[in-house]
C-alpha positions in Angstrom: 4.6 17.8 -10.6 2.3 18.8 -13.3 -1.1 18.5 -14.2 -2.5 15.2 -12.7 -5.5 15.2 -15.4 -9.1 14.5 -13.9 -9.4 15.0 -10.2 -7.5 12.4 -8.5 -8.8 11.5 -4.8 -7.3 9.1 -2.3 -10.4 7.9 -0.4 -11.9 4.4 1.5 -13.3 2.1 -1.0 -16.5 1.1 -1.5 -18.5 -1.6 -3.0 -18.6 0.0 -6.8 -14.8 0.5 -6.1 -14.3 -3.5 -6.3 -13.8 -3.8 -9.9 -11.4 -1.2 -10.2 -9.1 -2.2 -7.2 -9.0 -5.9 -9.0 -8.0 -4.8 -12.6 -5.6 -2.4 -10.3 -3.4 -5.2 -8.9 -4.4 -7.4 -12.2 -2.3 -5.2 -14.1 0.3 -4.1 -11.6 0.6 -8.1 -10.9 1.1 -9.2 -14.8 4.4 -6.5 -14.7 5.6 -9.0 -12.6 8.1 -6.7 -10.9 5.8 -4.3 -7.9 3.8 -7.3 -6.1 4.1 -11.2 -5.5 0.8 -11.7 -7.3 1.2 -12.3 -10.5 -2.9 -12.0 -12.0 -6.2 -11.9 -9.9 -6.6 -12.7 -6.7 -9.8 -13.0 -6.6 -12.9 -12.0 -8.6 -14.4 -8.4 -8.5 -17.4 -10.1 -6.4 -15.2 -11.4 -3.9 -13.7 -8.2 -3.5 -16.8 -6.5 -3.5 -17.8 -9.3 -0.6 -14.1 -7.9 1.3 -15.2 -4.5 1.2 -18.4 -4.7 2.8 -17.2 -6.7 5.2 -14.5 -5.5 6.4 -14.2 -4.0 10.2 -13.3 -0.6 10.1 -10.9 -0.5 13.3 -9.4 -3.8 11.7 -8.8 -2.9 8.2 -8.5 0.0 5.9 -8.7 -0.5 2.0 -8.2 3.3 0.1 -8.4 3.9 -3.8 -7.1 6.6 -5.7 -9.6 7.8 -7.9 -9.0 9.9 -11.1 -12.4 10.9 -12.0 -14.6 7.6 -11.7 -11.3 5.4 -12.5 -9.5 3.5 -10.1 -5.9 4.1 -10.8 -4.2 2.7 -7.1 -5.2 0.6 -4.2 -3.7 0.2 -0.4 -5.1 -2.2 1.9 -3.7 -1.9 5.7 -4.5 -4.8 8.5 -4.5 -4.6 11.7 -2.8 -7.6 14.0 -5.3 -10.3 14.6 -4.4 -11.5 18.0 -4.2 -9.3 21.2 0.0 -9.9 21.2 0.4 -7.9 18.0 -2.8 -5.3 17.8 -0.7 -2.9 17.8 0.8 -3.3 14.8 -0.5 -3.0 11.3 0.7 -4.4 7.8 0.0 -2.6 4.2 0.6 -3.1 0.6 -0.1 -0.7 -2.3 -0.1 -0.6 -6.1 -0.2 1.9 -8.6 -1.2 2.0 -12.2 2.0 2.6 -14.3 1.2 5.9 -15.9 -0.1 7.3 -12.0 3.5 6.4 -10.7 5.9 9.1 -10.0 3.1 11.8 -9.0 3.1 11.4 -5.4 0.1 9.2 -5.2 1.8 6.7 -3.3 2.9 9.4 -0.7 -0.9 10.3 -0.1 -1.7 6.7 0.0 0.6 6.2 2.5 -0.2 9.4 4.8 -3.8 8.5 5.1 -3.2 5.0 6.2 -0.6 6.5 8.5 -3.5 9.0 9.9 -5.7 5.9 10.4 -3.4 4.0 12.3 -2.8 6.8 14.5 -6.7 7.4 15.0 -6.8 3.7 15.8 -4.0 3.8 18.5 -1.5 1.4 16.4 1.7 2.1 17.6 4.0 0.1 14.7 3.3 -0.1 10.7 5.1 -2.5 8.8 5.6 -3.6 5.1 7.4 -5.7 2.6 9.0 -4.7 -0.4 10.8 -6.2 -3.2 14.7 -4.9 -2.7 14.9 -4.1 -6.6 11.5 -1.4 -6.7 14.1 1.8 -5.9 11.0 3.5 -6.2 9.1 2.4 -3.4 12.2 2.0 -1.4 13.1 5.5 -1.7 9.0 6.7 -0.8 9.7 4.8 2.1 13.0 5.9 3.6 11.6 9.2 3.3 8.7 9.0 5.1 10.9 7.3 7.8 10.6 3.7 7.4 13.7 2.1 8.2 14.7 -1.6 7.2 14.0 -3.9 10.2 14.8 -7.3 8.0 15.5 -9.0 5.0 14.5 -12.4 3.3 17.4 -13.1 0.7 16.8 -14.3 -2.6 12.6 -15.0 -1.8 12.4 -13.9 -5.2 13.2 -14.4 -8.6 12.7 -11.0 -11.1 13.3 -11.2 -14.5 15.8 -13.8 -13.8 17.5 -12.3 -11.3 17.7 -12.8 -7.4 15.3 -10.7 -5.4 15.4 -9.5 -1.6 12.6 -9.1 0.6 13.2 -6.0 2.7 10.9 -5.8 5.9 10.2 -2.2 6.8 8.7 -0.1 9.9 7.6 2.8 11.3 6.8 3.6 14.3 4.5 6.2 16.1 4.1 8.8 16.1 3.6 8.9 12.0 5.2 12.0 10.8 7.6 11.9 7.9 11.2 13.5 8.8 10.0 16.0 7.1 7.7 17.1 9.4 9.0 16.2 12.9 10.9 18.5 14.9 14.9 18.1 16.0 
């Protein structure tokens, strides 16, 4: 794997962590290829604002630090309503030059370990059919296809598949569950 460089640390975010987290999906938006957004979502205040208020049995938002800079983001909801609590959704993004150093892996592990500590029995996400990348991550930590919106996107002027993904508990990757 190499050297990552400064110490890298997937934690929960926090307020000074709001900046970061925007130019995050900012940049991995403009590539125009990872996420639906294409630039901000919001400013660095209103994210600071989401942060502190967010419930902690409702929503997790992690960073990956490298040093002091913010270099990947995942933000995991829980259902709303009592009919699908026990379900949670999550997207990720990743700096270009952090990809390919399993960051996304520990991203997605420590969601996973908060979903199990909050009792949520299904994880889903969504994810463009053309980002091999994240499609292989998440076959092998056992998400399996569950649906597919054709054509919900156009990519650099081609066609682009939504693929819906799950896993359910318990949350162990293949790797790590028993015959």
């Amino acid at each position: 794997m190499g050297d990552l460089g400064p110490e890298v640390t997937v934690e929960r975010a926090v307020p000074a962590d709001a900046e970061g987290i925007v130019g995050v999906l900012a940049a991995v938006g403009a590539e125009g290829r990872y996420i639906a957004n294409e630039g901000p979502i919001w400013s660095a205040e209103q994210q600071r604002q989401v942060i502190l208020q967010a419930d902690p049995h409702l929503q997790l938002i992690l960073v990956v630090r490298a040093g002091s800079q913010v270099v990947g983001t995942l933000e995991m909801i829980r259902g709303a309503w009592h009919k699908n609590r026990h379900t949670a959704t999550f997207g990720m993004a990743l700096l270009p030059a952090w990809r390919g150093r399993r960051l996304g892996e520990r991203l997605v592990r420590e969601a996973e370990a908060w979903a199990s500590a909050e009792g949520i029995a299904k994880i889903s996400l969504a994810v463009f059919a053309s980002n091999q990348p994240a499609l292989r991550l998440y076959h092998r930590l056992g998400y399996q296809e569950e649906g597919r919106r054709y054509r919900q996107y156009r990519i650099d002027d081609q066609w682009v598949d939504e693929i819906w993904m799950a896993k359910w508990a318990p949350f162990r990757s293949p790797e790590s569950s028993s015959p």
